[in-house]
C-alpha beads as a LAMMPS data file, in Angstrom:
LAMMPS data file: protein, C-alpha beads

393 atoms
392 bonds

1 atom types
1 bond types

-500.0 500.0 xlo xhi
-500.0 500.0 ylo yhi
-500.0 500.0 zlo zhi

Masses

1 110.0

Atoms # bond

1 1 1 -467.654 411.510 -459.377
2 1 1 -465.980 412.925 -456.256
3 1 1 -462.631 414.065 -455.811
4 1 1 -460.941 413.030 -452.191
5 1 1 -457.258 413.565 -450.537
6 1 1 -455.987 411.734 -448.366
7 1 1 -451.978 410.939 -447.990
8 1 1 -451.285 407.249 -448.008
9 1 1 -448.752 407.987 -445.830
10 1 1 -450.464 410.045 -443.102
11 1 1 -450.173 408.372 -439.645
12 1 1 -453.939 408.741 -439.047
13 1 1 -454.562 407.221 -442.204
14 1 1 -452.234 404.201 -441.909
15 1 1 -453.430 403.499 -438.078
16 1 1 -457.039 403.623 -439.450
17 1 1 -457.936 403.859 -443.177
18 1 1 -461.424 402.537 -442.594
19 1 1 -463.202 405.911 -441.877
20 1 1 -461.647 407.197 -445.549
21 1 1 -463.097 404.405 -447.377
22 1 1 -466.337 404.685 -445.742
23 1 1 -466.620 408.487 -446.650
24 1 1 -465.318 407.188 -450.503
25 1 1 -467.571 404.218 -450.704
26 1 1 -470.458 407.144 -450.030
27 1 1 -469.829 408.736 -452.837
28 1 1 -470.779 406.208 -454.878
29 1 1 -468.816 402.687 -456.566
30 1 1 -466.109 404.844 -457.849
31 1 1 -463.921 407.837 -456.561
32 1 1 -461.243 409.786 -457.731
33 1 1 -458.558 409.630 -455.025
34 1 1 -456.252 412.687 -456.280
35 1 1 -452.771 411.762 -453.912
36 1 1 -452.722 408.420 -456.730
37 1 1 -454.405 410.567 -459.724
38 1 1 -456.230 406.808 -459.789
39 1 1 -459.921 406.383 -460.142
40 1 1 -460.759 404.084 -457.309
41 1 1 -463.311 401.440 -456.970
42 1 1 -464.638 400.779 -453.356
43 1 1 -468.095 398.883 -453.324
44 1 1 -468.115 395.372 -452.937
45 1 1 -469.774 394.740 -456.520
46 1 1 -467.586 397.829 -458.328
47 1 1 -464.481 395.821 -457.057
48 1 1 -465.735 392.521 -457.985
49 1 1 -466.750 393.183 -461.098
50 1 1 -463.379 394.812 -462.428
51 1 1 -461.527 392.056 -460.780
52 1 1 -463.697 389.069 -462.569
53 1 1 -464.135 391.435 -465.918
54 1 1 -461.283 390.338 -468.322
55 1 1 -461.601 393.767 -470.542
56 1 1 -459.762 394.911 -467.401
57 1 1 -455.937 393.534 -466.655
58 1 1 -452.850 392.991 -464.659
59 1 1 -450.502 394.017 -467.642
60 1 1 -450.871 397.734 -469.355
61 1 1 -451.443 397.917 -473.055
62 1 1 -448.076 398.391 -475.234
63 1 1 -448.811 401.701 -475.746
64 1 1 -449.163 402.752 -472.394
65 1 1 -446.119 401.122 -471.304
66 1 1 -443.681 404.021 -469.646
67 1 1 -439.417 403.252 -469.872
68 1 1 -438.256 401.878 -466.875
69 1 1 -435.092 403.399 -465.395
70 1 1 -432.117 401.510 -465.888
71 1 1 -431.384 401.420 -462.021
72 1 1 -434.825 399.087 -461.567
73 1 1 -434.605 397.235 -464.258
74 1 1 -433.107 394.465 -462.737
75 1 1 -436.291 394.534 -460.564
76 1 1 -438.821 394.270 -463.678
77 1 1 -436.896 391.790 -465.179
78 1 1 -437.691 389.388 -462.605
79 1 1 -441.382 390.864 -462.338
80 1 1 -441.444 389.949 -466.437
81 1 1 -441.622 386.493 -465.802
82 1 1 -444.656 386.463 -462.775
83 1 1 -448.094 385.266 -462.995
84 1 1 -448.863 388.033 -460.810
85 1 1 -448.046 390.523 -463.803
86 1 1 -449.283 388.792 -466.752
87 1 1 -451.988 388.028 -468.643
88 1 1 -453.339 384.649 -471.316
89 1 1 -451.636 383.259 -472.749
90 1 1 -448.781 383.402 -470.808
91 1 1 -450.448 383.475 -466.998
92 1 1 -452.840 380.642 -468.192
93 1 1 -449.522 378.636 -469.211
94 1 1 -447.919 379.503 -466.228
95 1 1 -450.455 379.441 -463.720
96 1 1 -451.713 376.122 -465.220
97 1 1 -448.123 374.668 -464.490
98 1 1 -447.428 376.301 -461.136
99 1 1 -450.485 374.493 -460.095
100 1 1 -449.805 371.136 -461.191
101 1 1 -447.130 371.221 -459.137
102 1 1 -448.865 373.525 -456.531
103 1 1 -451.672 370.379 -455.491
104 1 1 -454.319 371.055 -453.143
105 1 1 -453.338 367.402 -451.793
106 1 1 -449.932 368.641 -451.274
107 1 1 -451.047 372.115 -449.666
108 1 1 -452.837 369.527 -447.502
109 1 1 -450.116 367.566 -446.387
110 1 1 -448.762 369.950 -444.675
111 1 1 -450.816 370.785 -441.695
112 1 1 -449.048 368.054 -439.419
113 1 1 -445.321 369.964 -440.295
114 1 1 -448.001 373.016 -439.690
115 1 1 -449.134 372.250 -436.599
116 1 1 -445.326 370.537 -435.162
117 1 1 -443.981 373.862 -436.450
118 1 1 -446.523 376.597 -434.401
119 1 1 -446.492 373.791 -431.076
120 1 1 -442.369 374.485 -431.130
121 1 1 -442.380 378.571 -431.458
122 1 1 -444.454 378.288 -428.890
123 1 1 -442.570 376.563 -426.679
124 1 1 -439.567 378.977 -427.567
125 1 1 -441.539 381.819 -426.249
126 1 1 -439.886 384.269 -423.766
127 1 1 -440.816 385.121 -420.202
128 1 1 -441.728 388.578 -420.214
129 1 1 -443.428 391.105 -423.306
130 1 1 -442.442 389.536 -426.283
131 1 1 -443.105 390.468 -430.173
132 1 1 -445.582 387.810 -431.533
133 1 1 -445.031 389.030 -435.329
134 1 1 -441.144 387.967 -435.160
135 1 1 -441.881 384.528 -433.033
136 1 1 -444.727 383.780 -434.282
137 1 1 -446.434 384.999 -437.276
138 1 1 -443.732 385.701 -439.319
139 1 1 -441.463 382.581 -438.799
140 1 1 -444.264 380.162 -439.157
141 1 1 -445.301 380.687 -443.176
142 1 1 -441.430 381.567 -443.961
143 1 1 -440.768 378.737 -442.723
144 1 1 -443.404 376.310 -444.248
145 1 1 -443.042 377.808 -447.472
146 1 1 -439.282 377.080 -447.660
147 1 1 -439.749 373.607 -446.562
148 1 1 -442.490 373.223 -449.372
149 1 1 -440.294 374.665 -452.061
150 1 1 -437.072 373.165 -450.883
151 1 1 -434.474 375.584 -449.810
152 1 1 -432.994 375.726 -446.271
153 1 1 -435.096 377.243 -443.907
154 1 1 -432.209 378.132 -442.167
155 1 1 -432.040 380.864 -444.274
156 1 1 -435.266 382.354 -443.104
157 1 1 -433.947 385.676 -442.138
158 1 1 -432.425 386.344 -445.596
159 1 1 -435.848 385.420 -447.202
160 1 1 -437.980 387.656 -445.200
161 1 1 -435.403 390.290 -445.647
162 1 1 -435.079 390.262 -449.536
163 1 1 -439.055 389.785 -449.248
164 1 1 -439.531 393.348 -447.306
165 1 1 -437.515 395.150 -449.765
166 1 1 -438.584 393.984 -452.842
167 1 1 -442.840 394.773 -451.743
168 1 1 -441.167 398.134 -451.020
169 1 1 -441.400 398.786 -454.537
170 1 1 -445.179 398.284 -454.037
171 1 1 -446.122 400.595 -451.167
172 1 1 -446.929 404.480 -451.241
173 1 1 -444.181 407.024 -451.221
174 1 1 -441.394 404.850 -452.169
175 1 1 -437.940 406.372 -452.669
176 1 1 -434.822 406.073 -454.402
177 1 1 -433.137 404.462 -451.794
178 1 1 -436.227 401.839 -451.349
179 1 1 -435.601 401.246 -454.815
180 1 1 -431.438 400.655 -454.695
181 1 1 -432.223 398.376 -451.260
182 1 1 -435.245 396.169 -454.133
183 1 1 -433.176 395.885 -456.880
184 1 1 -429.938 394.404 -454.149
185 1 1 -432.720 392.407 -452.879
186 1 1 -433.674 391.104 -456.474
187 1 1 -430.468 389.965 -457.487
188 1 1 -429.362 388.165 -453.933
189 1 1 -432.931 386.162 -454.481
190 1 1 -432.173 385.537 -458.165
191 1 1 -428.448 384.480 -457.463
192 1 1 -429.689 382.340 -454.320
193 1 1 -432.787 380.603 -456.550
194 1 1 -430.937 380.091 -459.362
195 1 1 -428.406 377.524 -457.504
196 1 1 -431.255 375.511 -456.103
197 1 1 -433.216 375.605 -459.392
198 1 1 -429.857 374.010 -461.117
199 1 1 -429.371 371.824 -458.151
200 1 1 -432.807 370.037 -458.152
201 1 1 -432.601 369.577 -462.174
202 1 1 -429.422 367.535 -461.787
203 1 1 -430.706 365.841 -458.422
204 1 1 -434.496 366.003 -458.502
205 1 1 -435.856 365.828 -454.523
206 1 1 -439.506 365.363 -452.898
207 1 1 -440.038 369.617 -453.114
208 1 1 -441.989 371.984 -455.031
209 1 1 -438.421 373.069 -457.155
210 1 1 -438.521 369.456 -458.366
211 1 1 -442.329 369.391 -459.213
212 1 1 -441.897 372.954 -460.788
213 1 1 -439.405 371.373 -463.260
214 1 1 -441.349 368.307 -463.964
215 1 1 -444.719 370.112 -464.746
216 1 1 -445.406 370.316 -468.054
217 1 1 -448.246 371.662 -470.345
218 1 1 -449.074 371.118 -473.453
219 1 1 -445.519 370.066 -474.168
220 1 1 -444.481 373.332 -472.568
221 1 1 -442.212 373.392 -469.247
222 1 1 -440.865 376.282 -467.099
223 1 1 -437.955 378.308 -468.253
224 1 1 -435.142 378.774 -465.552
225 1 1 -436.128 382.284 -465.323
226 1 1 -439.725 381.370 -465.019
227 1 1 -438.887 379.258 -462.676
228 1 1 -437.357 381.573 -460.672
229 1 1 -439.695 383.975 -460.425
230 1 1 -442.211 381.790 -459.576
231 1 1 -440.175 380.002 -456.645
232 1 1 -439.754 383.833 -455.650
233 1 1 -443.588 385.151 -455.932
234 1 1 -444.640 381.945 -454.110
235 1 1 -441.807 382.686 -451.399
236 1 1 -442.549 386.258 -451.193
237 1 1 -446.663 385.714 -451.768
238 1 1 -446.591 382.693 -449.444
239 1 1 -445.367 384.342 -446.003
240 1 1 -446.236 388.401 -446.233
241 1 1 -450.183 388.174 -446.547
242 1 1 -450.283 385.452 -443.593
243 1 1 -447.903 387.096 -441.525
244 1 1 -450.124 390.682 -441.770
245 1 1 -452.887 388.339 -441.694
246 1 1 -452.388 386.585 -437.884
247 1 1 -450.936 390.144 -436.789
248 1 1 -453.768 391.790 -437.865
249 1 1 -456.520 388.675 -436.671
250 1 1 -454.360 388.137 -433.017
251 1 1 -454.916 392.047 -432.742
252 1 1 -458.374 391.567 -433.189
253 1 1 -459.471 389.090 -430.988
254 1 1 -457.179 390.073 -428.347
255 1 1 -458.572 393.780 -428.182
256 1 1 -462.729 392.199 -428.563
257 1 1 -461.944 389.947 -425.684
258 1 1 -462.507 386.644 -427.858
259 1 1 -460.690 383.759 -426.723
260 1 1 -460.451 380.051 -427.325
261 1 1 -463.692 379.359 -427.915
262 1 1 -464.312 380.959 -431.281
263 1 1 -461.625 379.162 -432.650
264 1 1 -463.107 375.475 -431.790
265 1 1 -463.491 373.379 -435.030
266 1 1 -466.855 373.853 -435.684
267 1 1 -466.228 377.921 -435.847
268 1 1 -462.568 378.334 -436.924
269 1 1 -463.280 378.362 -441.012
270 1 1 -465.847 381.362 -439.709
271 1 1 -463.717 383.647 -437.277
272 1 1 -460.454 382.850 -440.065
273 1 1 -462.948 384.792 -442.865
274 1 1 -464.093 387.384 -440.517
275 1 1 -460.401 387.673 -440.069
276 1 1 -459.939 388.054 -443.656
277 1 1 -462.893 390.266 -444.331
278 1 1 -462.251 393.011 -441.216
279 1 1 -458.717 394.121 -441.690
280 1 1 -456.975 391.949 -445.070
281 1 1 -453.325 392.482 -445.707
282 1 1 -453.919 394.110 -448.669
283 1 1 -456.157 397.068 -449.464
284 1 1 -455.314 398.100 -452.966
285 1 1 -454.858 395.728 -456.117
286 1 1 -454.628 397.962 -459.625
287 1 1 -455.874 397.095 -463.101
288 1 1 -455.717 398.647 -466.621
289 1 1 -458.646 398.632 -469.106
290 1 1 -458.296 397.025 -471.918
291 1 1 -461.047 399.009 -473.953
292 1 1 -463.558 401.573 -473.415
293 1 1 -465.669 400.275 -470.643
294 1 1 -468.343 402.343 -468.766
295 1 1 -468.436 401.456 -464.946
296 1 1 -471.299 403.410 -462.664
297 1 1 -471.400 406.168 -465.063
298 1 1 -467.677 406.273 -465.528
299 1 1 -465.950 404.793 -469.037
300 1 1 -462.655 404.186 -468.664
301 1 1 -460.560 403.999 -471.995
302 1 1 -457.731 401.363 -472.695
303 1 1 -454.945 402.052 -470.953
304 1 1 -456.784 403.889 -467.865
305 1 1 -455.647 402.359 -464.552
306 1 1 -458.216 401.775 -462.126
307 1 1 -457.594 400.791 -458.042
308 1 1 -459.680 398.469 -456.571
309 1 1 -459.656 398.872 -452.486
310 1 1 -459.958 395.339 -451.181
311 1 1 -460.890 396.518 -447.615
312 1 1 -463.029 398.830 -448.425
313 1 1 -465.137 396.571 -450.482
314 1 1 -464.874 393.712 -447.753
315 1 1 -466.451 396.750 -444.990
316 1 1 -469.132 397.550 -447.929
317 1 1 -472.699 397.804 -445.599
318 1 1 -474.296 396.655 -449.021
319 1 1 -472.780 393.349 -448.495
320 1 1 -472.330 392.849 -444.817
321 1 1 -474.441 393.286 -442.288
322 1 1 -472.663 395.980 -439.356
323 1 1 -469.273 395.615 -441.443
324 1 1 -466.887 397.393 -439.517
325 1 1 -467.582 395.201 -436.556
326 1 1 -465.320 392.808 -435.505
327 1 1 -467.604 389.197 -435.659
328 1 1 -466.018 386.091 -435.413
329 1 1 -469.316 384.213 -435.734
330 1 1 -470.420 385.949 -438.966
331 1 1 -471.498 383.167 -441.201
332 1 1 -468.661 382.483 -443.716
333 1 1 -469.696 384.764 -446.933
334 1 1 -467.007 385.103 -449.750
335 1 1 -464.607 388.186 -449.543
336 1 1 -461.978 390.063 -451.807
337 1 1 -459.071 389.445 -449.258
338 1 1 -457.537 387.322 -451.673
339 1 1 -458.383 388.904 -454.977
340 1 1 -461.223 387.298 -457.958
341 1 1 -461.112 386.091 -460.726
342 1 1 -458.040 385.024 -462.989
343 1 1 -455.460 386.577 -460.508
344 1 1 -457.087 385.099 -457.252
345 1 1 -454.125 384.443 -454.837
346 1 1 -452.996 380.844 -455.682
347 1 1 -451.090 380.625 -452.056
348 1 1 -455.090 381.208 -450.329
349 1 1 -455.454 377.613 -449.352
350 1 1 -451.911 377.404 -448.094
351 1 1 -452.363 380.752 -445.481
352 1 1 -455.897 379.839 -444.528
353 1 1 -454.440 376.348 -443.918
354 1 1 -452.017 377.944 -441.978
355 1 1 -454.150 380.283 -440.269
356 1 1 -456.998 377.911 -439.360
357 1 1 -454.213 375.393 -437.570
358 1 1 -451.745 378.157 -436.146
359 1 1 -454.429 380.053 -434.098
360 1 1 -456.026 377.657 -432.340
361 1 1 -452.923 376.603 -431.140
362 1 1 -451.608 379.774 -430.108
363 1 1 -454.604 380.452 -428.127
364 1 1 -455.113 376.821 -426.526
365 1 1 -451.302 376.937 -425.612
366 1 1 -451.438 380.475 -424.350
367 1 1 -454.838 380.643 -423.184
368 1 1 -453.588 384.066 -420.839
369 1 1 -452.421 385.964 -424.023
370 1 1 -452.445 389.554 -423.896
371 1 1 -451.712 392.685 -425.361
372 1 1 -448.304 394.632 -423.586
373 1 1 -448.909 397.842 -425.748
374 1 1 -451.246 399.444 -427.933
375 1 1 -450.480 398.084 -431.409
376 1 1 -449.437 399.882 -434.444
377 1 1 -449.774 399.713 -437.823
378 1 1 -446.721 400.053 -440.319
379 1 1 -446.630 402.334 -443.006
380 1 1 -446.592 399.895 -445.685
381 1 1 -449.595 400.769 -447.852
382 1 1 -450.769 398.961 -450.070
383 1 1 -450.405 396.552 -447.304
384 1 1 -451.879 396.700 -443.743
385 1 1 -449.961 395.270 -440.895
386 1 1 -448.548 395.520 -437.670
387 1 1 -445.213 397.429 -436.957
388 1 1 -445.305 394.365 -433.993
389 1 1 -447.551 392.800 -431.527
390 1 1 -446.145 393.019 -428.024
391 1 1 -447.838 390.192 -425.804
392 1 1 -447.043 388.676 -422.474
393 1 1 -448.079 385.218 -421.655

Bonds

1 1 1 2
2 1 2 3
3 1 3 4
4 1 4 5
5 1 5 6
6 1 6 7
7 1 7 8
8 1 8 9
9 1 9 10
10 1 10 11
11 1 11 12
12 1 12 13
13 1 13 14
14 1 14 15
15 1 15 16
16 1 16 17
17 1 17 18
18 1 18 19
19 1 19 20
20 1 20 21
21 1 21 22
22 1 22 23
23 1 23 24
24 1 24 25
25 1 25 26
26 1 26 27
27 1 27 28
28 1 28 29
29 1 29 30
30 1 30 31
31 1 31 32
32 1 32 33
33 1 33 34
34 1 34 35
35 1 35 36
36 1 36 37
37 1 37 38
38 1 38 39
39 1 39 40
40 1 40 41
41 1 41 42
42 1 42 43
43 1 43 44
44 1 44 45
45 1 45 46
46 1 46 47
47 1 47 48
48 1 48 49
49 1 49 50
50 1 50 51
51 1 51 52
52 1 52 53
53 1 53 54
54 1 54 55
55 1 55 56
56 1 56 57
57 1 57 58
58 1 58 59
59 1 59 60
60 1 60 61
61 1 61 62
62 1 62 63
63 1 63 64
64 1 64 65
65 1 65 66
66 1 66 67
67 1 67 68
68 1 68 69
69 1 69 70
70 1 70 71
71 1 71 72
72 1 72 73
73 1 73 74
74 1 74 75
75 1 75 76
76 1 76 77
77 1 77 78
78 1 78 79
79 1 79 80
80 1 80 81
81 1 81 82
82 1 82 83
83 1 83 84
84 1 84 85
85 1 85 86
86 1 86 87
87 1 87 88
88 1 88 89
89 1 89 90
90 1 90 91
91 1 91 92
92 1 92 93
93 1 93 94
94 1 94 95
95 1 95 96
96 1 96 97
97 1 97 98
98 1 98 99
99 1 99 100
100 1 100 101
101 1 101 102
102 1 102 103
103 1 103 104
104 1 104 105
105 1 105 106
106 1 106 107
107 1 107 108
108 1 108 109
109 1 109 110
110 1 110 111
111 1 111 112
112 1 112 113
113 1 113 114
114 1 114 115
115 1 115 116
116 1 116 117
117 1 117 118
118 1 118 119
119 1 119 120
120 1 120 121
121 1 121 122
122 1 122 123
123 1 123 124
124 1 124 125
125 1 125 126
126 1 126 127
127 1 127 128
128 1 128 129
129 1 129 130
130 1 130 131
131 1 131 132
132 1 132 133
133 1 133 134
134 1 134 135
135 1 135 136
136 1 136 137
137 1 137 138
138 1 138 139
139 1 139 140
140 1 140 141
141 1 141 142
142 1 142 143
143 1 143 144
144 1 144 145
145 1 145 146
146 1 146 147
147 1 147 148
148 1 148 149
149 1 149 150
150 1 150 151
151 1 151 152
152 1 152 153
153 1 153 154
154 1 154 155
155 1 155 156
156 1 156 157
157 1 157 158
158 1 158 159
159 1 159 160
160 1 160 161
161 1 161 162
162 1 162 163
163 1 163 164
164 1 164 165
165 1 165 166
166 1 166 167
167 1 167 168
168 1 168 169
169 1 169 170
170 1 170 171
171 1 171 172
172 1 172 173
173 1 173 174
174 1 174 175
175 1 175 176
176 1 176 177
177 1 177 178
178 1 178 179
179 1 179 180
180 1 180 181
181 1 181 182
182 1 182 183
183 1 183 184
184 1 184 185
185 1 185 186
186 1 186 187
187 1 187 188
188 1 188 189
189 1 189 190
190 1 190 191
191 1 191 192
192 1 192 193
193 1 193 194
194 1 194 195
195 1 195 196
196 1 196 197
197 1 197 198
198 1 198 199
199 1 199 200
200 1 200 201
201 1 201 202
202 1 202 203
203 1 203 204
204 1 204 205
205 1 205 206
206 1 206 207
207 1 207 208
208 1 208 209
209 1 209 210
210 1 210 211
211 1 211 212
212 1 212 213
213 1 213 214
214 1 214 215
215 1 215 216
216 1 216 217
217 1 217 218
218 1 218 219
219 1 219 220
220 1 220 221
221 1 221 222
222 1 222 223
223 1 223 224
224 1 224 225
225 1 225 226
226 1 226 227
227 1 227 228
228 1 228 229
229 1 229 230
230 1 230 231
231 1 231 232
232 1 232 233
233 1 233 234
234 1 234 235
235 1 235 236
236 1 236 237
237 1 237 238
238 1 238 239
239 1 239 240
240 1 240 241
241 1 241 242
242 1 242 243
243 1 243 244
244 1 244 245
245 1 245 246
246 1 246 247
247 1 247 248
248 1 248 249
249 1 249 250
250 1 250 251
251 1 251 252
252 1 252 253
253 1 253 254
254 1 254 255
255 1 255 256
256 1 256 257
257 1 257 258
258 1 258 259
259 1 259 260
260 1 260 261
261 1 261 262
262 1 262 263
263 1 263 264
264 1 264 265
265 1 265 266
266 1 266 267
267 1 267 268
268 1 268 269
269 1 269 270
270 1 270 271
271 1 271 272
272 1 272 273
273 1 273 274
274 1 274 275
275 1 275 276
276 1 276 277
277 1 277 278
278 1 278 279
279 1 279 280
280 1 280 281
281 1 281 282
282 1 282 283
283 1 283 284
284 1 284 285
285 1 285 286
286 1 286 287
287 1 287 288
288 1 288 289
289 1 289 290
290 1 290 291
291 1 291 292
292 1 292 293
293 1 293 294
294 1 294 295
295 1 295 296
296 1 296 297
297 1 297 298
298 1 298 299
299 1 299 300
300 1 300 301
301 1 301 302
302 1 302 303
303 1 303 304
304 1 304 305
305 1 305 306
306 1 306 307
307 1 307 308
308 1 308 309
309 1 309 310
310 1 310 311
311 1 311 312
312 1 312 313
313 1 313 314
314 1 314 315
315 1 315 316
316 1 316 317
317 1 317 318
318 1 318 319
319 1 319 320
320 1 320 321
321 1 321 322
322 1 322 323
323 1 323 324
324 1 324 325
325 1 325 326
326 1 326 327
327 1 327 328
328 1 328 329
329 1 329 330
330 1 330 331
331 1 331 332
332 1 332 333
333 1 333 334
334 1 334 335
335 1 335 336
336 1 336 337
337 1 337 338
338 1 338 339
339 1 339 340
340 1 340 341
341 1 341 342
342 1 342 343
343 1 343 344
344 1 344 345
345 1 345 346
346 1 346 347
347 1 347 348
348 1 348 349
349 1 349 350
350 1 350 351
351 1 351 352
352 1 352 353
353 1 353 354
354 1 354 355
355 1 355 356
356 1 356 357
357 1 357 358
358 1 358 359
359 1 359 360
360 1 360 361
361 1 361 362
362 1 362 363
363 1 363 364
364 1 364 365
365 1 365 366
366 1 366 367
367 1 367 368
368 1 368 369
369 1 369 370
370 1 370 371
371 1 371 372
372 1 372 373
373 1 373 374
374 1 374 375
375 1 375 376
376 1 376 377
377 1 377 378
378 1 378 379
379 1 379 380
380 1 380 381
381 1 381 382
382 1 382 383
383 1 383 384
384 1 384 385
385 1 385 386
386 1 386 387
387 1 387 388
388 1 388 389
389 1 389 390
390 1 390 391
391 1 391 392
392 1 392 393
């Protein structure tokens, strides 16, 4: 197995990663990737595998288990109670309850506030250069999953902001400050979830708070805190992979000179997947084994953490044809953009919803759209997106 360095942080590396995961994917289905100490999966069928293999998991064994510092801990006692973190029995209990509240009728129900919602931020656009993440992209799926869950989406701003810093604690190099400004963020989004969880059990509403509460399995309901953290993943889950997601896409198209027409109905479900496959919003997703398991000549033993790299898998040329080309009329072929197996995003129907509504309208309505400036990439890794997305209309 090779050895490879390369700084997460690293501008040419955040700008680009693609040309480092093609040199790791050619050293075979696994790499050791020495900035992380982390053996790292990058083939499409390496990274498949480990995600639909349940000897690998979410949670590390007991015994691996490090302290956490007393300053986070506020922070892992919120990420105690997510789906995202666990494994059966408690994700199958809670997963199984978040979705009989979280309906794929009532997912669909929502693309006519979808579609009134992206008509009216586009008719609040500015004359001039504009930034198309903060009109656009981001305030549409903040917005829509507030209304779904039932808090004011007046309060938009504060949700995206307690969003940013608590994902901080997920991306490369974090610090001690990105730590204090996760843990504030924490306990403001606890604080403000907590009144609307107690609100909506005295007065239940039409929302997904309500549903949350009612959903029961088994005889088994959602604790408060449970509840919380669920209204919180789905809040933080349901706006910061769509809002990389139509950066990243807009980018995309606008720099391969597609327009409207690849985003007719007969083609959007295909150029929405090639959106998906060619740059996803997230590139890394970790897992520990769970026993001594021997992948492409390598055994990992229980408590081993292993990284699988989304993007890289989604660019392997074993799977695609030409895969670091941009083609919005690839036929639609299931990617890792959104995970496999038991921790496959449960908010994917709601963003491709989003994203197969939102862009045809944004390119219908502004069928001049252009790039002002070169875009950028933040330094957010594990995530990929845009710093912004300067346009003019």
């Amino acid at each position: 197995m090779q050895t490879l360095t390369q700084s997460p942080t690293d501008d040419a590396f955040v700008q680009n990663p693609y040309p480092f995961y093609d040199r790791a994917r050619a050293a075979g289905h696994l790499f050791h990737w020495q900035d992380y100490g982390l053996i790292c999966a990058t083939s499409a069928a390496a990274v498949g595998a480990i995600l639909r293999d349940r000897r690998f998991g979410r949670e590390a064994p007991p015994e691996s288990r490090k302290p956490i510092p007393e300053h986070i801990a506020p922070f892992y006692a919120v990420e105690a109670h997510s789906m995202l973190e666990l494994e059966p029995p408690r994700h199958t209990r809670l997963r199984s309850l978040v979705l009989r509240a979280f309906t794929s009728r009532r997912i669909a129900a929502l693309a006519p506030e979808i579609e009134a919602l992206s008509n009216q931020l586009v008719d609040a656009f500015p004359e001039g250069p504009f930034d198309l993440l903060r009109a656009f992209a981001t305030r549409l799926p903040v917005t829509i999953i507030a209304r779904l869950l039932g808090v004011p989406e007046e309060r938009g701003d504060d949700l995206l902001a307690w969003s940013n810093a608590m994902v901080g604690m997920y991306q490369a190099g974090r610090t001690r400050e990105t730590e204090d400004k996760a843990v504030a963020a924490t306990e403001a989004f606890v604080g403000f979830m907590r009144a609307y969880v107690e609100e909506r059990r005295a007065r239940p509403a039409d929302d997904l708070i309500t549903h949350l509460i009612a959903a029961e399995e088994a005889g088994e309901k959602l604790t408060t805190d449970e509840l919380i953290t669920t209204c919180i993943l789905l809040l933080n889950a349901g706006h910061e992979a769509t809002v990389h997601t139509i950066g990243n896409g807009v980018k995309s198209l606008l720099e391969k000179g597609y327009g409207r027409s690849i985003l007719d109905a007969d083609s959007i479900e295909r150029s929405v997947e090639e959106i998906l496959r060619h740059d996803p919003p997230l590139h890394m997703f970790t897992r520990y084994a769970y026993e001594d398991i021997e992948i492409s000549g390598h055994t990992f033993h229980r408590g081993d953490q292993v990284g699988c790299l989304l993007a890289a898998a989604n660019r392997d040329p074993g799977a695609w044809e030409k895969p670091g080309r941009f083609d919005p009329s690839r036929p639609v072929k299931a990617n890792l953009a959104f995970g496999a197996g038991l921790h496959f995003c449960v908010g994917a129907p709601l963003a491709r919803l989003e994203l197969q509504i939102a862009l045809p309208i944004l390119f219908t309505r502004c069928h001049d759209l252009r790039l002002a400036e070169k875009p950028r990439y933040a330094n957010v890794f594990h995530f990929h997106g845009l710093e912004r997305l300067m346009v003019t209309v």
